[in-house]
Structure formats: structure tokens, C-alpha cells
C-alpha positions, 0 to 999 in steps of 0.5 A: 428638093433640088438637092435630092434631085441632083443626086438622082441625076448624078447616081441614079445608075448606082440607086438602081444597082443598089435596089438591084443588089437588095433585091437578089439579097433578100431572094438569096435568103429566103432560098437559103432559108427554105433550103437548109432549114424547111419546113419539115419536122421529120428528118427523113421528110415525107417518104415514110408518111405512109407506114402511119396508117400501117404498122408491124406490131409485135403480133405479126412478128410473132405470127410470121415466127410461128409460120415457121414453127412446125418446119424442120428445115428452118432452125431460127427467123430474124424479122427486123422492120427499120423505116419502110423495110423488113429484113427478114433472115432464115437460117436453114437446116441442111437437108433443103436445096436453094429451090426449096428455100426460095419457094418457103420464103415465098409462101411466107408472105402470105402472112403479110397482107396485102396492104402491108405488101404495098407499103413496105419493101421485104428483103429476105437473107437465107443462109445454109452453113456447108457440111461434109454432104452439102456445101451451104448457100446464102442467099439474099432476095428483095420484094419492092413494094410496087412488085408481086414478085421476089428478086433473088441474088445468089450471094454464096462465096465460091472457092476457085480451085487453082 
């Protein structure tokens, strides 16, 4: 006993520091530990938990392609769903203006509904190839899931003329 107490007394500052030292180690790997390998089995976390409850089946694809079936001015339709977003392309014929495009993409979301409207975010691509009596347009719009409404981004190329 009397020498465990004399190494107390002459190294007790380093039995602390040594404790201190095991201490800061062991919160260091649990940190680490829950930093790098978590708890989550999905690789994207937890943000696409909600499209569990709603998916896009190969029906409402068709259905959304069908919409656009007795329309002249629409040549083909793309729709493609990655995660929580659909891409939809719509590749117009000549005679429609950038308006008219607009407002068809517009009046295709009905086809969705609303409950998959607040879980996915749709990004439209129009795109019009230029001719001898038109120039053509491509055209790119997004609606948020949070958002009734479409955010349009004109994405033509613009020749400068010198």
C-alpha cells in the first residue's frame, strides 16, 4: 500500500492527464465512428424516404405520353424519374410559339396529382429545332415540390451578329 501511495503523490499530475488523455480518445472514436459509418443504410440518408408512400409507375407515364397523343405540335415526350425528380423533354413541332409551349407544359401537370406534385420536383426541357420560318427555342422549367408554380429559364443560343 505505501508504495502505490508514494506513486500517487509523485505522478499524480500524470494519472490525470493519462485518464484526461483515455478520455478525449475514446469520445474521438465514437465521433468518428458515427460520423463516417452512421447508422443509415441508404446511401442518400433519409431525404427520399417520402416517394416510399408515392411512386411513378409505368401507368402514369403512359397516361402522361397519352396526354400528349392527340397534339400536333408535340413530335415525342421523354419522361424520366431519378430519386425525387421527373424530367420530362418535349420536343415541339414548328408551328407553336414559346407561350404556347409553356402553357402545354402547364396543362400536363394535371396529369399528376396533387400528392405526387408535393413529393417530387418536375423539370421540363422544351426544345423546338429552327427552320427557314422560325428560329426554334430550347427552353428549361422547374416546379419545386414546395411550388404551385413553374420557374422558366430560357436557355436558346443567341448568334451575335458582328
Amino acid at each position: 500500500m505505501e508504495k502505490i501511495k508514494n506513486l500517487w503523490q509523485k505522478n499524480r499530475i500524470l494519472f490525470v492527464l493519462f485518464t484526461i488523455l483515455i478520455i478525449c480518445f475514446i469520445i474521438i472514436v465514437c465521433v468518428t465512428v458515427k460520423y463516417f459509418i452512421g447508422n443509415h443504410s441508404s446511401n442518400y440518408g433519409d431525404r427520399l424516404d417520402e416517394i416510399k408512400d408515392v411512386k411513378i409507375s409505368n401507368d402514369l407515364k403512359n397516361d402522361y405520353q397519352a396526354f400528349f397523343d392527340n397534339d400536333d405540335s408535340v413530335k415525342s415526350v421523354k419522361i424520366n424519374v431519378t430519386g425525387k425528380i421527373i424530367y420530362i423533354s418535349l420536343n415541339l413541332s414548328d408551328g407553336i410559339t414559346l407561350v404556347e409551349a409553356q402553357s402545354k407544359a402547364l396543362q400536363s401537370l394535371e396529369v399528376f396529382s396533387e400528392k405526387i406534385q408535393k413529393v417530387y420536383d418536375i423539370n421540363f426541357t422544351l426544345s423546338q429545332k429552327g427552320t427557314d420560318k422560325s428560329e426554334g427555342f430550347t427552353i428549361m422549367g422547374a416546379k419545386n415540390a414546395n411550388r404551385p408554380n413553374i420557374v422558366w429559364n430560357n436557355n436558346t443560343p443567341v448568334e451575335e451578329n458582328e
